[in-house]
C-alpha positions, 0 to 999 in steps of 0.5 A: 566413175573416176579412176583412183587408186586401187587395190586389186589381188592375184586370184592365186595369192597363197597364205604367207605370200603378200602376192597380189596384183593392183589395178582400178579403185574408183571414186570421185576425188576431193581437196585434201588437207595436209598431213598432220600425223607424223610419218616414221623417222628413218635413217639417212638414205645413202647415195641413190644407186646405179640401178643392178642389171641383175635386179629383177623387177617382177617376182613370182610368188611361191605356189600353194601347197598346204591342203585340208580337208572341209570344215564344218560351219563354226557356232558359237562357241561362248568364249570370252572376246575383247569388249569393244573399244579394246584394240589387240594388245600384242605387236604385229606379225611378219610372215616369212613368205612376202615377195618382198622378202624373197626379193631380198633374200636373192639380191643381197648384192642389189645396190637397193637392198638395204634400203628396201629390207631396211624400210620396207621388209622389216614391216609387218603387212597383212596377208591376203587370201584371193583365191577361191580354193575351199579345200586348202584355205583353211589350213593356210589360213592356219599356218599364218595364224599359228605362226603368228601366235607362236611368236605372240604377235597379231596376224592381219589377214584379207579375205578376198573371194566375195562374188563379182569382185571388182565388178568385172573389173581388173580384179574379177573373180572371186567364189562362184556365188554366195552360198559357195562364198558363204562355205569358203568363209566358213573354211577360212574361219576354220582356220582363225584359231584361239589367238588375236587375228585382225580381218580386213573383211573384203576390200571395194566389197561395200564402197564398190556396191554401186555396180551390183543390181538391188538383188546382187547388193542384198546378196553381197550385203548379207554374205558380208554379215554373215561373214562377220559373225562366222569369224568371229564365232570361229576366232574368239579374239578375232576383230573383224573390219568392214569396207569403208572404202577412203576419203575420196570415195562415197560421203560417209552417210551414203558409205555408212548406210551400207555397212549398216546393210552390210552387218558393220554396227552389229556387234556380233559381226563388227569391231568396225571398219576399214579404209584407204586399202591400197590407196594413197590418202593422207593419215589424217584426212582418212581419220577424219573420214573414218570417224563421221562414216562411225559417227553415221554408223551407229552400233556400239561406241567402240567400234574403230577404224583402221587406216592402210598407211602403207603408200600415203606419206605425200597424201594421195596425187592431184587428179586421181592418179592411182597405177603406181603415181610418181612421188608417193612414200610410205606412211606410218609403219604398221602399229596397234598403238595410233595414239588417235580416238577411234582409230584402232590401228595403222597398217600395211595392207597393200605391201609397199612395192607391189604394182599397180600395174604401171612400174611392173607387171600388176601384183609383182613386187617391183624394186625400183617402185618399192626403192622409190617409196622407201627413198622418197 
């Protein structure tokens, strides 16, 4: 296959920490359209700085140290959820633990900082959760979420354990097999809580599936449904998005037949799909698609989309470039509110600044990538 921009995490990435190392999203590219939905209005930028001998261009993220102890499979608990249709209602949530935000923290003197904390640390991003550690995910995944309702907003979180992640590529790991991915998404559901969460299921989980045998993607396709009506079971205001991969990838019939496979037009596992994650694909051209893989779905009319903005504001580069591509910006900054029919929500779930591998080492937040997005 065609290499082109990737999303791939750290396998030891912490709940609160957006830590995460990127590496080879593949899939054919095609023409693109321009853009056509507004990019956020920022200030003037100042004078480009000098860069700081003291700037460091790879931060570590923080180790895990909460624990819990296992959790028993949610049921269904008979609480009253959003019907379809009806996107969480409150703002997003910035957890405190970023590595962009402990970059600006400790470089206050860094001719790049007000940029950066201006533009990029400001914004709500998701959180993902790539390790493979059953006793403590459910109490990080806890300390996110009641975090996040506690200032009354919405915590985006990415569970990333699925067995053979990536397929053996850059981003291998995950749960050892599906019935211990199946426990891991039962500890992780755990910690969802009562309050509004959105769950970007898997990233590459379905559009990737080409790589697995017919046994591994039946497999995979049943954890991934399974998954879903776990979480929300556990979360009765939890809307969870499945793998659409973007635009640039599979034809939406071939993409949608899967995510049928995979439980996304059930309404039981389902408030829709996800797409663009860590990729650079113009707004409108991942709407667009997002929309026919929908249309192709089935399943309730409500079901949404949610478009990753966070690297897409000059649309994805010519000739499938995806390892920190020259000349990308930000995207729309994260909102509930896209004003577009099906589109639920605008995110960042890649975090703007952390390598693919090229300008850093991968997953490590890289100033002067992160300065080149938000200047550009």
């Amino acid at each position: 296959m065609v290499a082109a921009a990737s999303f791939v995490v750290a396998a030891g990435v912490v709940a609160g920490t957006l830590s995460a190392f990127d590496g080879d999203r593949r899939g054919p590219e095609r023409a693109r359209t321009p853009e056509v939905t507004a990019s956020p209005r920022l200030a003037p930028l100042p004078a480009l700085p000098s860069p700081s001998p003291s700037a460091s261009d790879a931060e570590s993220s923080a180790p895990a140290s909460a624990s819990a102890s296992p959790s028993p499979s949610p049921s269904r608990s008979g609480a009253v959820r959003p019907r379809h249709g009806t996107a969480p209602a409150g703002r997003l949530y910035r957890h405190p633990g970023s590595q962009v935000l402990d970059w600006v923290r400790t470089h206050s003197g860094d001719p790049r900082h007000a940029v950066i904390a201006s533009r990029i640390a400001e914004q709500p991003a998701a959180v993902w959760f790539a390790d493979y550690a059953p006793d403590t995910v459910t109490a990080r995944v806890a300390a996110v979420t009641s975090g996040a309702a506690a200032q009354g907003r919405v915590p985006v979180l990415v569970p990333y354990a699925i067995p053979g992640r990536d397929c053996g590529g850059h981003s291998q790991g995950g749960a050892p097999g599906p019935d211990a991915y199946d426990a891991w998404i039962d500890r992780f559901a755990a910690g969802l809580g009562s309050g509004e969460v959105i769950v970007v299921l898997e990233p590459d989980s379905v559009a990737q599936a080409a790589c697995l045998s017919a046994a591994e993607r039946a497999d995979r396709f049943a954890s991934l449904a399974r998954a879903g009506r776990v979480l929300k079971d556990a979360g009765p205001r939890a809307r969870v998005y499945f793998d659409a991969g973007h635009s640039g990838w599979n034809a939406p019939g071939k993409q949608a037949a899967w995510l049928r496979q995979a439980g996304a037009a059930s309404p039981g596992s389902s408030d829709g799909i996800f797409s663009n994650v860590s990729n650079f694909h113009t707004t409108a051209d991942e709407a667009a698609y997002d929309r026919r893989v929908l249309d192709a779905l089935g399943g309730p009319a409500g079901l949404g989309a949610v478009i990753d903005t966070s690297r897409n504001g000059n649309g994805a580069p010519a000739g499938g470039e995806w390892c920190d591509p020259a000349g990308r910006k930000l995207g729309r900054t994260p909102t509930l509110d896209t004003g577009e029919a099906r589109i639920d929500a605008c995110l960042w779930v890649k975090l703007p600044g952390e390598s693919d591998g090229c300008r850093g080492r991968p997953g490590t937040f890289t100033p002067s990538y992160a300065y080149d997005l938000a200047s550009s």
